[in-house]
MDTraj code that builds the backbone (N, CA, C; nanometers):
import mdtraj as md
import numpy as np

residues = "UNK UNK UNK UNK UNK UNK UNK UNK UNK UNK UNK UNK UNK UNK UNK UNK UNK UNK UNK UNK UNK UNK UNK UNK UNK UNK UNK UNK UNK UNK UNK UNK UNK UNK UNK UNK UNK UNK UNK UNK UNK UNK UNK UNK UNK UNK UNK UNK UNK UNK UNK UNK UNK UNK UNK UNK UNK UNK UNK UNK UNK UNK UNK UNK UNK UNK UNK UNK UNK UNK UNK UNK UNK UNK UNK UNK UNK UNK UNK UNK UNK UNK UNK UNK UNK UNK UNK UNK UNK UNK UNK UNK UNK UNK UNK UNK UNK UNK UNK UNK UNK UNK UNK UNK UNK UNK UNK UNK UNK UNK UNK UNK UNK UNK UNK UNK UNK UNK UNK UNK UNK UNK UNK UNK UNK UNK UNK UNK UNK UNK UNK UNK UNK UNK UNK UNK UNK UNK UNK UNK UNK UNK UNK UNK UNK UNK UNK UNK UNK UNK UNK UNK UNK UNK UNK UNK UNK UNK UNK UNK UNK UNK UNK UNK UNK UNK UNK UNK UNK UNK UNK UNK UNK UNK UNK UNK UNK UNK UNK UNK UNK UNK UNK UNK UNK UNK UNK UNK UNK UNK UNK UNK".split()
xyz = np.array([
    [-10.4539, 2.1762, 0.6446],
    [-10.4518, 2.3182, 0.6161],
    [-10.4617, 2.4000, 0.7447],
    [-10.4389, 2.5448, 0.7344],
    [-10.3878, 2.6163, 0.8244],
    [-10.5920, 2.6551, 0.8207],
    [-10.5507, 2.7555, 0.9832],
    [-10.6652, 2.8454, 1.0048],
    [-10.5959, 2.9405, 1.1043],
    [-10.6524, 3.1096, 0.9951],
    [-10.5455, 3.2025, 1.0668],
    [-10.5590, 3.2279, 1.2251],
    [-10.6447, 3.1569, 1.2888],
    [-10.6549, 3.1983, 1.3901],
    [-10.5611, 3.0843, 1.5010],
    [-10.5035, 3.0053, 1.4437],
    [-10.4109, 2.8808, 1.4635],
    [-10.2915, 2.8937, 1.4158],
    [-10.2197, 3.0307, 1.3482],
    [-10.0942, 3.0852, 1.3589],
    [-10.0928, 3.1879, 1.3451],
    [-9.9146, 3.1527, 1.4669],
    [-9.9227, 3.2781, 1.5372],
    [-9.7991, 3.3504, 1.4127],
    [-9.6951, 3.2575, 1.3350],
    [-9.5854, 3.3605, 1.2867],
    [-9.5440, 3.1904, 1.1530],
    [-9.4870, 3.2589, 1.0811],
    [-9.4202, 3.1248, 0.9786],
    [-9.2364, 3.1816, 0.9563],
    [-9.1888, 3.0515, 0.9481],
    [-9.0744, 3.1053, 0.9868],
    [-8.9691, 3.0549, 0.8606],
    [-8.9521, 3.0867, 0.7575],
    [-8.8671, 3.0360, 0.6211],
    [-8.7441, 3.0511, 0.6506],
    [-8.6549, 2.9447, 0.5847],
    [-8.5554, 2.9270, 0.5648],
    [-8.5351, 2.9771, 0.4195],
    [-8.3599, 2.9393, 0.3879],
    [-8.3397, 2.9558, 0.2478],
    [-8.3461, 2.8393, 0.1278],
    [-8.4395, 2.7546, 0.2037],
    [-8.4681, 2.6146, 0.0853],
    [-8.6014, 2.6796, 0.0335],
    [-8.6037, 2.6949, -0.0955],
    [-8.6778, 2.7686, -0.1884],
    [-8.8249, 2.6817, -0.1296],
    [-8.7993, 2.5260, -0.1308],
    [-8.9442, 2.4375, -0.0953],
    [-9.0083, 2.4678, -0.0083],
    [-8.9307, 2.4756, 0.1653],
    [-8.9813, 2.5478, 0.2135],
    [-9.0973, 2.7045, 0.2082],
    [-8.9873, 2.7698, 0.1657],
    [-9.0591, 2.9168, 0.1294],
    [-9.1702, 2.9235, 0.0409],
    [-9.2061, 2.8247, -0.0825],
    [-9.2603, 2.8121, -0.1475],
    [-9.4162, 2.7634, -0.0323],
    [-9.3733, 2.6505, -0.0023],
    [-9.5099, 2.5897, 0.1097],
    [-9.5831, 2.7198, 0.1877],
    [-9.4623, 2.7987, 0.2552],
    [-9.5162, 2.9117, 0.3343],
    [-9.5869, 3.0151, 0.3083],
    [-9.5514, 3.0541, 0.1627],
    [-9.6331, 3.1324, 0.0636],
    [-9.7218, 3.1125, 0.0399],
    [-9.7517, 2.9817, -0.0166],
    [-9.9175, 2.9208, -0.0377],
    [-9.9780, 2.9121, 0.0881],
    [-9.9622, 2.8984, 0.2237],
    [-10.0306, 2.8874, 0.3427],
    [-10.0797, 3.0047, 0.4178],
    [-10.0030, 3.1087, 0.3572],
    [-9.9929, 3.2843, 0.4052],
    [-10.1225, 3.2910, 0.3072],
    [-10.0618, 3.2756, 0.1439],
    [-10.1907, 3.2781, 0.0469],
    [-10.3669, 3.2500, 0.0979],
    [-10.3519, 3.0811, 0.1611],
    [-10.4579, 3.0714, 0.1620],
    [-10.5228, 3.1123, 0.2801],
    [-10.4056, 3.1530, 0.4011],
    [-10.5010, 3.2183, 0.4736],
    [-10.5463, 3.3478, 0.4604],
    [-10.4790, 3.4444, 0.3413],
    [-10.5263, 3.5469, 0.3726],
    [-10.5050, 3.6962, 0.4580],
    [-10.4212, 3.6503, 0.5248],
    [-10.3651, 3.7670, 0.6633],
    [-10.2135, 3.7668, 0.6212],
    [-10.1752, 3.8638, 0.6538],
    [-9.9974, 3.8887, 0.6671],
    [-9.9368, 3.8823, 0.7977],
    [-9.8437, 3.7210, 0.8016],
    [-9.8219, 3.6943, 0.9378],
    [-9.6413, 3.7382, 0.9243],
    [-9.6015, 3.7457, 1.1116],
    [-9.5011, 3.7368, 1.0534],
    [-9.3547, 3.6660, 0.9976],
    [-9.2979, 3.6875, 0.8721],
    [-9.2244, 3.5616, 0.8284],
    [-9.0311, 3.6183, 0.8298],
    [-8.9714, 3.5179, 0.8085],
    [-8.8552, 3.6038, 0.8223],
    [-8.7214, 3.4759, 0.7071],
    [-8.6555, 3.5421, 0.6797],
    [-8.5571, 3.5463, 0.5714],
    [-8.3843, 3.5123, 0.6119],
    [-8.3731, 3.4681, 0.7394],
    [-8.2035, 3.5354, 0.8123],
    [-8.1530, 3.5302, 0.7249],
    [-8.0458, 3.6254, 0.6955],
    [-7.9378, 3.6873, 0.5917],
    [-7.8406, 3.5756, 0.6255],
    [-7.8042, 3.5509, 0.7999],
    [-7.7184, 3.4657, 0.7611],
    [-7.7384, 3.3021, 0.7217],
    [-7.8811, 3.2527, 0.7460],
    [-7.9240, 3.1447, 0.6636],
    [-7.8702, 3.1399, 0.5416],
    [-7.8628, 3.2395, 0.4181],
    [-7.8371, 3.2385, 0.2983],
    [-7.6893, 3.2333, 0.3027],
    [-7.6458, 3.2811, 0.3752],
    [-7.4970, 3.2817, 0.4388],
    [-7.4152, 3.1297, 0.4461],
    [-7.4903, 3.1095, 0.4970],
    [-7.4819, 2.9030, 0.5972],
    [-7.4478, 2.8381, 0.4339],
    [-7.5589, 2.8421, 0.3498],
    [-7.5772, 2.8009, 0.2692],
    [-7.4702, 2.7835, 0.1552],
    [-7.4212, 2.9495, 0.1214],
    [-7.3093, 2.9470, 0.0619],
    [-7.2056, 2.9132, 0.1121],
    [-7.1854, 2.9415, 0.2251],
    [-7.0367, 2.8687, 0.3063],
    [-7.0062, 2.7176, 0.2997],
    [-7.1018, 2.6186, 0.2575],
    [-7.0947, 2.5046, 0.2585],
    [-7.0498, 2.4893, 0.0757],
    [-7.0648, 2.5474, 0.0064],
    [-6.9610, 2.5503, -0.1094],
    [-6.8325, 2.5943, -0.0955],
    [-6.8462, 2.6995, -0.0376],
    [-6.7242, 2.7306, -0.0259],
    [-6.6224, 2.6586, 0.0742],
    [-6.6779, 2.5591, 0.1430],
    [-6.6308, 2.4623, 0.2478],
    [-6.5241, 2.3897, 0.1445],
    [-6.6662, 2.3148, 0.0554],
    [-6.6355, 2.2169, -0.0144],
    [-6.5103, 2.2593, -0.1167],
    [-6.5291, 2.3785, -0.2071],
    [-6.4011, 2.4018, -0.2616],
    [-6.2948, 2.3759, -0.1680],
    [-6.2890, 2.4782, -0.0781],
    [-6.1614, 2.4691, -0.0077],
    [-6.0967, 2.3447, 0.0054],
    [-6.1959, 2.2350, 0.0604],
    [-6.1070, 2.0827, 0.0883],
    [-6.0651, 2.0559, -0.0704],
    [-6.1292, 2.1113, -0.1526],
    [-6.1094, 1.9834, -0.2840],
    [-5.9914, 2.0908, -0.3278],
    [-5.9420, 2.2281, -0.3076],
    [-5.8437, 2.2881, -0.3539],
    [-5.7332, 2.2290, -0.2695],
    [-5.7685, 2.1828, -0.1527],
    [-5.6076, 2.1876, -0.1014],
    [-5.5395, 2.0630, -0.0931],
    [-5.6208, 1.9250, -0.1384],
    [-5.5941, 1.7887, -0.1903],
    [-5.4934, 1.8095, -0.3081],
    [-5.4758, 1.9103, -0.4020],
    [-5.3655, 1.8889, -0.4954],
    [-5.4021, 1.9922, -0.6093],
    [-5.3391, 1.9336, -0.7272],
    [-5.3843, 1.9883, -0.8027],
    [-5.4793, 1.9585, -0.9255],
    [-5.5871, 1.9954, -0.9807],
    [-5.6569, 1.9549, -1.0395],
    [-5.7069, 2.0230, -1.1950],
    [-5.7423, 1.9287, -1.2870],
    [-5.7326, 2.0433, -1.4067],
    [-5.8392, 2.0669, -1.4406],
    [-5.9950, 2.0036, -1.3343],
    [-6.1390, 2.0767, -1.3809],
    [-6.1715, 2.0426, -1.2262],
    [-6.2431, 2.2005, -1.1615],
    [-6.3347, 2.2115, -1.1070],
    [-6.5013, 2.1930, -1.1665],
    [-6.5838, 2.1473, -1.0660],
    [-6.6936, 2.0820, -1.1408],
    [-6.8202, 2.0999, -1.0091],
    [-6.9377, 2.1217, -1.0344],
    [-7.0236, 2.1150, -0.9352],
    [-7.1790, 2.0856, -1.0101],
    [-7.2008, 2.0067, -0.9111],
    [-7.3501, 1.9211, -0.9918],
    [-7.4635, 1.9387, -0.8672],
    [-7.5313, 2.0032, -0.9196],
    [-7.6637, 2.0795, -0.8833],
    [-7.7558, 1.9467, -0.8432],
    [-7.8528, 2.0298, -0.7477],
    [-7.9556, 1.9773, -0.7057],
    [-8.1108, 1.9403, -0.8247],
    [-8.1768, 1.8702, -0.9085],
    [-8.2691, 1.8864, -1.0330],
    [-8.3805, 2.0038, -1.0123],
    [-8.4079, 2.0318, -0.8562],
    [-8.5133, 2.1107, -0.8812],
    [-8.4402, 2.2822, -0.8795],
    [-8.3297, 2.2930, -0.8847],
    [-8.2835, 2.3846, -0.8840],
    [-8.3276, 2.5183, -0.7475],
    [-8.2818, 2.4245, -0.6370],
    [-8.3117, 2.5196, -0.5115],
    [-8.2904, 2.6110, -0.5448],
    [-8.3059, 2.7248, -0.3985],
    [-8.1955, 2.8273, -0.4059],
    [-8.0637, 2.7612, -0.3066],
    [-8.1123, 2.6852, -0.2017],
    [-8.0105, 2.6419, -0.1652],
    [-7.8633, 2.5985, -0.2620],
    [-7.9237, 2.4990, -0.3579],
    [-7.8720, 2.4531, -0.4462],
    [-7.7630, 2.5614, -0.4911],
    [-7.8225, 2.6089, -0.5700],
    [-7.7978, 2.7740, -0.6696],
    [-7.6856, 2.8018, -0.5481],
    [-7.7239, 2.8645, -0.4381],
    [-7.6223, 2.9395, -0.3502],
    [-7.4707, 2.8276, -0.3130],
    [-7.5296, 2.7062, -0.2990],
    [-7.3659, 2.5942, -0.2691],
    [-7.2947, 2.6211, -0.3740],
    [-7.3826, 2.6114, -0.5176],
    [-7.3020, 2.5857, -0.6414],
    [-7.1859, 2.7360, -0.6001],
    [-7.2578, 2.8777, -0.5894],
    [-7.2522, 2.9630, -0.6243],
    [-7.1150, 2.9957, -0.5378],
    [-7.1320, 2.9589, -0.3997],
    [-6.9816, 2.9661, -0.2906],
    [-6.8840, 2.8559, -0.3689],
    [-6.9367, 2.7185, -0.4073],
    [-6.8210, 2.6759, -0.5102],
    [-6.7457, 2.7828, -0.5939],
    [-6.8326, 2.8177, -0.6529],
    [-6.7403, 2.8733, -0.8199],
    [-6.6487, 3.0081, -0.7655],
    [-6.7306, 3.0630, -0.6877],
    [-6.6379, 3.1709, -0.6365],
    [-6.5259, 3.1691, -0.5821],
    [-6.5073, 3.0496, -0.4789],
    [-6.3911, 2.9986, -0.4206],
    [-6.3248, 2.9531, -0.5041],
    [-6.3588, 2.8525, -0.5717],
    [-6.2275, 2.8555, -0.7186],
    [-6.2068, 2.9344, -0.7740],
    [-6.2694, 3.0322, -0.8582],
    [-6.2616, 3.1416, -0.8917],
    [-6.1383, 3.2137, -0.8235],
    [-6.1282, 3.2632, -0.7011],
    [-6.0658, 3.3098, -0.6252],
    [-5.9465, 3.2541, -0.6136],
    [-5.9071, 3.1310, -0.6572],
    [-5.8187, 3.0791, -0.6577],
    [-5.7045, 3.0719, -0.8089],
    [-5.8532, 3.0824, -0.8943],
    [-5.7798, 3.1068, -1.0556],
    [-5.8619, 3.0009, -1.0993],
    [-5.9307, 2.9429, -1.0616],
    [-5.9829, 2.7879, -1.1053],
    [-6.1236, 2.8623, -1.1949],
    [-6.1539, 2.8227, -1.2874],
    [-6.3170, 2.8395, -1.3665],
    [-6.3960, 2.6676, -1.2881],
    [-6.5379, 2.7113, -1.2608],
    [-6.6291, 2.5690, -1.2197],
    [-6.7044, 2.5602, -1.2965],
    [-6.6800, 2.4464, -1.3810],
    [-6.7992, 2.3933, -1.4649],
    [-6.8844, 2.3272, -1.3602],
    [-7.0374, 2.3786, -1.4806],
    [-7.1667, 2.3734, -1.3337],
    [-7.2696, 2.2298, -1.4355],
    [-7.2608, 2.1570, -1.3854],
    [-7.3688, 2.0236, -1.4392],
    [-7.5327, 2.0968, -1.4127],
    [-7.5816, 2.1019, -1.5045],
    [-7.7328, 2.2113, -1.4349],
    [-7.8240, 2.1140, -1.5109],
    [-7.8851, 1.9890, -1.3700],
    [-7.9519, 1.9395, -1.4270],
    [-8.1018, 2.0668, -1.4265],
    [-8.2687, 2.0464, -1.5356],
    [-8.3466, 2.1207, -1.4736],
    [-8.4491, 2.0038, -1.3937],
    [-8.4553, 1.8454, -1.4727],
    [-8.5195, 1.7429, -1.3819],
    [-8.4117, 1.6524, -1.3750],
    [-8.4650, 1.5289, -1.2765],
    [-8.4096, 1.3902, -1.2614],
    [-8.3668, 1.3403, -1.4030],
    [-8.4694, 1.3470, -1.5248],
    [-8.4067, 1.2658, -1.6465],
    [-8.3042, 1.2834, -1.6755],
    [-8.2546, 1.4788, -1.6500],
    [-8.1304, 1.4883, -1.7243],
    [-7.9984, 1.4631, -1.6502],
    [-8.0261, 1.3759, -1.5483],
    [-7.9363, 1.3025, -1.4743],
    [-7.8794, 1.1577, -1.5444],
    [-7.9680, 1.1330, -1.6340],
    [-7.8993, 1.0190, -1.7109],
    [-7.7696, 1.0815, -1.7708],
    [-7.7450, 1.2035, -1.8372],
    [-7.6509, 1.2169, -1.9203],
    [-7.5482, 1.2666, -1.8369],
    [-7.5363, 1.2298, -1.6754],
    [-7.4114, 1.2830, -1.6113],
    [-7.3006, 1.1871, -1.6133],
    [-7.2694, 1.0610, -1.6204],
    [-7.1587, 0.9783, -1.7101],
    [-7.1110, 1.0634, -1.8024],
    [-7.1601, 1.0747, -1.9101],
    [-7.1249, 1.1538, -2.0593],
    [-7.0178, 1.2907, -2.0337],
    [-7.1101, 1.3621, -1.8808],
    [-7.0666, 1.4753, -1.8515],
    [-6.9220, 1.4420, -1.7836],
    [-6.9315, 1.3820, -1.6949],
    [-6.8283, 1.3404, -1.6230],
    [-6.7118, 1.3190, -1.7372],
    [-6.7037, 1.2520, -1.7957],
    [-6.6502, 1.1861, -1.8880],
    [-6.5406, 1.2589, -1.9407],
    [-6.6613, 1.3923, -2.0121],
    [-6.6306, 1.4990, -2.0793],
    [-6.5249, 1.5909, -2.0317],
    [-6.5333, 1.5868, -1.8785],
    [-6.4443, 1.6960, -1.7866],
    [-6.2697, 1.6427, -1.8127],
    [-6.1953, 1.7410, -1.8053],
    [-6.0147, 1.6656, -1.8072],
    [-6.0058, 1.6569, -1.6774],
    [-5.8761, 1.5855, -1.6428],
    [-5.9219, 1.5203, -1.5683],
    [-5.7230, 1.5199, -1.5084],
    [-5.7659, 1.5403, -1.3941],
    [-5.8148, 1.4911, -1.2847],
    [-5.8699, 1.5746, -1.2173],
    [-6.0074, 1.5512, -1.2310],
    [-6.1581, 1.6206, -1.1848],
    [-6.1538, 1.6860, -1.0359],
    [-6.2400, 1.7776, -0.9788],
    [-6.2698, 1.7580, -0.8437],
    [-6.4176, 1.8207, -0.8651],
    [-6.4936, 1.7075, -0.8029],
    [-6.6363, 1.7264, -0.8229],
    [-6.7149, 1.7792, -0.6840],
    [-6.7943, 1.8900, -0.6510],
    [-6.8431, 1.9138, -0.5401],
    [-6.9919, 1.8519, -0.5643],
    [-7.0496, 1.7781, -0.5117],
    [-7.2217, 1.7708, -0.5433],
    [-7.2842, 1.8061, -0.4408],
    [-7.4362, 1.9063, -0.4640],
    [-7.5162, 1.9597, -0.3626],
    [-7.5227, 1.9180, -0.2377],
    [-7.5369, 1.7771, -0.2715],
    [-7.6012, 1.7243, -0.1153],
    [-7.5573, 1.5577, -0.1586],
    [-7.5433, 1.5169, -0.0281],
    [-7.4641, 1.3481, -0.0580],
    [-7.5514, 1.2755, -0.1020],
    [-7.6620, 1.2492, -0.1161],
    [-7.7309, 1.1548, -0.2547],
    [-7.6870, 1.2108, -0.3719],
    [-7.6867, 1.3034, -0.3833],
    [-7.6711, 1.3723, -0.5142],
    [-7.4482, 1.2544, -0.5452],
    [-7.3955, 1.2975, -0.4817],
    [-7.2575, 1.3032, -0.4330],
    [-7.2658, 1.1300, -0.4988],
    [-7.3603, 1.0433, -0.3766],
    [-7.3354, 0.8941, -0.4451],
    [-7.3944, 0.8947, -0.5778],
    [-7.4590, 0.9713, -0.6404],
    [-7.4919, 0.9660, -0.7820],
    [-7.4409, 0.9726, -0.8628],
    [-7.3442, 1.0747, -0.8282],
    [-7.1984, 1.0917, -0.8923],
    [-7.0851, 0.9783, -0.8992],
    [-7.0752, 0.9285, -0.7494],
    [-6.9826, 0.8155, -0.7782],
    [-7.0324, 0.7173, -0.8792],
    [-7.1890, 0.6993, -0.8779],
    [-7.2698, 0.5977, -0.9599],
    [-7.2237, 0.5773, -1.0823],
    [-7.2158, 0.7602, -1.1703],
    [-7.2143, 0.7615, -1.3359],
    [-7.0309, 0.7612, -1.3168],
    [-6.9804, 0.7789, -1.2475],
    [-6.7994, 0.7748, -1.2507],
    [-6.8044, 0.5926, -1.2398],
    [-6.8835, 0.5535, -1.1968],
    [-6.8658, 0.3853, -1.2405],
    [-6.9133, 0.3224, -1.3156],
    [-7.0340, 0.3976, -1.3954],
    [-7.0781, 0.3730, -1.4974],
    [-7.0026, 0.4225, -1.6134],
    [-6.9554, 0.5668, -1.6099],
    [-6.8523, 0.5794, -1.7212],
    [-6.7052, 0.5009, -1.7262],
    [-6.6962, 0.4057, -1.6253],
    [-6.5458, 0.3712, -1.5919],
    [-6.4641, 0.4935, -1.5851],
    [-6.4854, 0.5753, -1.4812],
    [-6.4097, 0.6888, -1.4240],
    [-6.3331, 0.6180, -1.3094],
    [-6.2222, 0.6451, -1.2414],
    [-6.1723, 0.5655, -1.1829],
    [-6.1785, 0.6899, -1.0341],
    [-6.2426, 0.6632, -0.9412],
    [-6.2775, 0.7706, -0.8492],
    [-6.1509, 0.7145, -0.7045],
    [-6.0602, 0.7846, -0.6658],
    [-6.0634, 0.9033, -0.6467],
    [-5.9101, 0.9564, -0.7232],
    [-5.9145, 0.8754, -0.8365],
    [-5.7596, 0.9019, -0.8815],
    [-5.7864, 1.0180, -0.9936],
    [-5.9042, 1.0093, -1.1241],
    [-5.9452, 1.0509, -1.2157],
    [-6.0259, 1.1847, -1.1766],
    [-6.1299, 1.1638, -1.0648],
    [-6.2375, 1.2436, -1.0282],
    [-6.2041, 1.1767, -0.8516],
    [-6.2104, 1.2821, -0.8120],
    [-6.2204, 1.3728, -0.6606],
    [-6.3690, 1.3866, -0.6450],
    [-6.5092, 1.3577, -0.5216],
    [-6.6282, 1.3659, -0.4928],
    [-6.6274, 1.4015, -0.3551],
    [-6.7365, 1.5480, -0.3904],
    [-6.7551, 1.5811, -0.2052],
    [-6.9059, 1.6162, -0.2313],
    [-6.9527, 1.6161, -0.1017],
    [-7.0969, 1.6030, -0.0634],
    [-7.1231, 1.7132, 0.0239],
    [-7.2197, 1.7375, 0.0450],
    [-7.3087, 1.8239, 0.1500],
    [-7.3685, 1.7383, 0.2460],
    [-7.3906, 1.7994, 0.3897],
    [-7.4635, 1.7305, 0.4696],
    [-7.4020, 1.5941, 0.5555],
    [-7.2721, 1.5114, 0.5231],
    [-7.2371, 1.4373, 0.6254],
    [-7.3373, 1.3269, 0.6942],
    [-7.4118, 1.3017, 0.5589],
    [-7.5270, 1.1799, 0.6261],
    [-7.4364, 1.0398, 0.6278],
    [-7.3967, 0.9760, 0.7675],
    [-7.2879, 0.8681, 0.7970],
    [-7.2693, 0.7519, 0.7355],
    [-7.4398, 0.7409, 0.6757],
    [-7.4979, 0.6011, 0.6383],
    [-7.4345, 0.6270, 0.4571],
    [-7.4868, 0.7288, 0.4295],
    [-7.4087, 0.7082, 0.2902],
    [-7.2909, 0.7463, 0.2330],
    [-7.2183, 0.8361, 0.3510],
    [-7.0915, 0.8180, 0.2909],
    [-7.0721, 0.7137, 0.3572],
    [-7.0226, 0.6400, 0.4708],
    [-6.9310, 0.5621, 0.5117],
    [-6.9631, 0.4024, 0.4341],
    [-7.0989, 0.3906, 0.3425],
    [-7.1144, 0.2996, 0.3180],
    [-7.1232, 0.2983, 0.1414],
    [-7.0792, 0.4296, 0.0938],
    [-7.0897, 0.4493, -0.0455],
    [-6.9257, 0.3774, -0.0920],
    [-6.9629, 0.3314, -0.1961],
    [-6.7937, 0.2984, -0.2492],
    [-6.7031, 0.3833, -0.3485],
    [-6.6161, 0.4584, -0.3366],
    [-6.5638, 0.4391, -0.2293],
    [-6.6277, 0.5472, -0.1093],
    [-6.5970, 0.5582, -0.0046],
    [-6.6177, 0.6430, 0.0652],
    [-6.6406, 0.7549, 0.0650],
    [-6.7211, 0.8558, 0.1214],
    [-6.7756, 0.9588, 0.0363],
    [-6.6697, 1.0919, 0.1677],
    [-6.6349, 1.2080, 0.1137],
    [-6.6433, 1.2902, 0.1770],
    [-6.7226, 1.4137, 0.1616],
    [-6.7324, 1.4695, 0.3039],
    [-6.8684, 1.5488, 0.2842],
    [-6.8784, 1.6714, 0.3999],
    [-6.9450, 1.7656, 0.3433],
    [-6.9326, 1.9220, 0.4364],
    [-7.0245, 1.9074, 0.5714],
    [-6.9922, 1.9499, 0.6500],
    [-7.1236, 1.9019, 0.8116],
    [-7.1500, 2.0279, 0.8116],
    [-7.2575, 2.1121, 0.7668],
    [-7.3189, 2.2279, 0.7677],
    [-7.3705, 2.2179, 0.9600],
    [-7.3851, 2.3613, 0.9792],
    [-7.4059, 2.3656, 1.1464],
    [-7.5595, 2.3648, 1.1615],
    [-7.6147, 2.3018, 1.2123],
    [-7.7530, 2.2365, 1.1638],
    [-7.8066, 2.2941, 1.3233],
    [-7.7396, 2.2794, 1.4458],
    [-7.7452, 2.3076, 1.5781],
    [-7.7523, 2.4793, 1.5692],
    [-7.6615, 2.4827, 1.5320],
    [-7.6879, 2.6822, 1.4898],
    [-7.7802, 2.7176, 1.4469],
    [-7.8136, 2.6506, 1.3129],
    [-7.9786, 2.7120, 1.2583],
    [-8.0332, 2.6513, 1.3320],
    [-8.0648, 2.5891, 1.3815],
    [-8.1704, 2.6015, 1.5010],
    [-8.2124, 2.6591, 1.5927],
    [-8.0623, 2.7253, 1.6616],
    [-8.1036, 2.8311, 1.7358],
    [-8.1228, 2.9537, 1.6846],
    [-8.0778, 3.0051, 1.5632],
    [-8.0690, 3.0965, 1.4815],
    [-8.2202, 3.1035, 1.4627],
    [-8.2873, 2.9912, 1.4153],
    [-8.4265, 3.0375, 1.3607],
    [-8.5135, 3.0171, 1.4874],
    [-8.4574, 2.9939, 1.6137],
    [-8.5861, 2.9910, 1.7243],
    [-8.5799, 3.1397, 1.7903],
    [-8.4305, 3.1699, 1.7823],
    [-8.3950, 3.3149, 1.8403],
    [-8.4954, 3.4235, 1.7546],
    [-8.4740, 3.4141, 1.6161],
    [-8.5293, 3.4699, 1.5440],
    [-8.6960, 3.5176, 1.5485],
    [-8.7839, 3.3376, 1.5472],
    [-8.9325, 3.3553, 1.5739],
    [-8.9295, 3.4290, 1.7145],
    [-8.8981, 3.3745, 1.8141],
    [-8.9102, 3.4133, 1.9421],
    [-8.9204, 3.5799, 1.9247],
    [-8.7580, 3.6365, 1.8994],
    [-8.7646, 3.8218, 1.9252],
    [-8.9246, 3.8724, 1.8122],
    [-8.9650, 3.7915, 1.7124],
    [-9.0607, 3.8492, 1.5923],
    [-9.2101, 3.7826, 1.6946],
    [-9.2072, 3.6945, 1.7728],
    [-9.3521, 3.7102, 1.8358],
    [-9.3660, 3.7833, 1.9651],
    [-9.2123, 3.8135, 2.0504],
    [-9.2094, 3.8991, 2.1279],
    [-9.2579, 4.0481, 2.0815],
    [-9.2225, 4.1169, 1.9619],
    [-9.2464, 4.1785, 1.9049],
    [-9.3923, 4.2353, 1.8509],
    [-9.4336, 4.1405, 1.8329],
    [-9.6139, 4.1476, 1.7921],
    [-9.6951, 4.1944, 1.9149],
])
top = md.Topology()
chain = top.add_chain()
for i, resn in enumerate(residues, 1):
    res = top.add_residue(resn, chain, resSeq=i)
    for name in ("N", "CA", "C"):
        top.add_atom(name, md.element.get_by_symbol(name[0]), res)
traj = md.Trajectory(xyz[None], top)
């Protein structure tokens, strides 16, 4: 646990978990430090849906857009889904949204999959999520990447290059928010 005299500023992103931790630590200390929000963090966030549409629009043509959420229902989450649907949208496409609210109701994503016409293009939050997807497309005998199309968030090497089949996936600028959120604390404790 914190002691306010042992921070100097808290610095949130747009992952709801985050912000959530920072709240309770502001809570229990008591003092109003200062915290910050970047607009274009929330920005970052949606652009990586809208990444992902774009590749899965310009592979062909497809007769269901589809995007499968994170269970705890980030905001991150919420905002990828949200640059998905719009970018199809924008295109003429409607995105059916898989909204798990826990892990259990991840059993019934086969069923879902299933359900979609097909030939699918599926965006999922983040690449575990993504091989989960390939999981129930092999559990439903979906035939991936002819039936259903799978893209990921995040570009972690180990699981796409080793998921079957191969996963593709958005490389969010991870080097940017970094400097984005040090630029940020820095001018807000210069400031104090």
């Amino acid at each position: 646990r914190f002691r306010a005299a042992d921070v100097k500023a808290v610095f949130c992103t747009a992952d709801g978990d985050v912000t959530h931790y920072a709240d309770e630590a502001l809570a229990e200390l008591g003092c109003a430090l200062p915290g910050a929000l970047i607009a274009d963090d929330v920005r970052r966030v949606f652009r990586a849906g809208e990444d992902g549409a774009r590749h899965l629009l310009s592979l062909g043509s497809f007769a269901t857009f589809a995007y499968v959420n994170h269970a705890a229902r980030t905001f991150w989450s919420s905002e990828r889904g949200r640059g998905f649907a719009e970018t199809c949208a924008g295109r003429g496409h409607a995105a059916a949204v898989f909204a798990a609210e826990s892990e259990c109701d991840f059993r019934r994503l086969p069923e879902w999959l299933s359900s979609l016409p097909k030939p699918a293009a599926v965006m999922a939050a983040f690449d575990e999520r993504a091989v989960e997807v390939l999981g129930a497309c092999s559990e439903g005998k979906i035939d991936v990447p002819h039936q259903v199309s799978v893209i990921g968030v995040d570009n972690d090497e180990l699981l796409c290059d080793f998921s079957n089949p191969p996963l593709s996936s958005v490389l969010p600028d991870h080097i940017r928010e970094g400097v984005l959120a040090a630029t940020e604390l820095n001018r807000m404790l210069r400031a104090k």
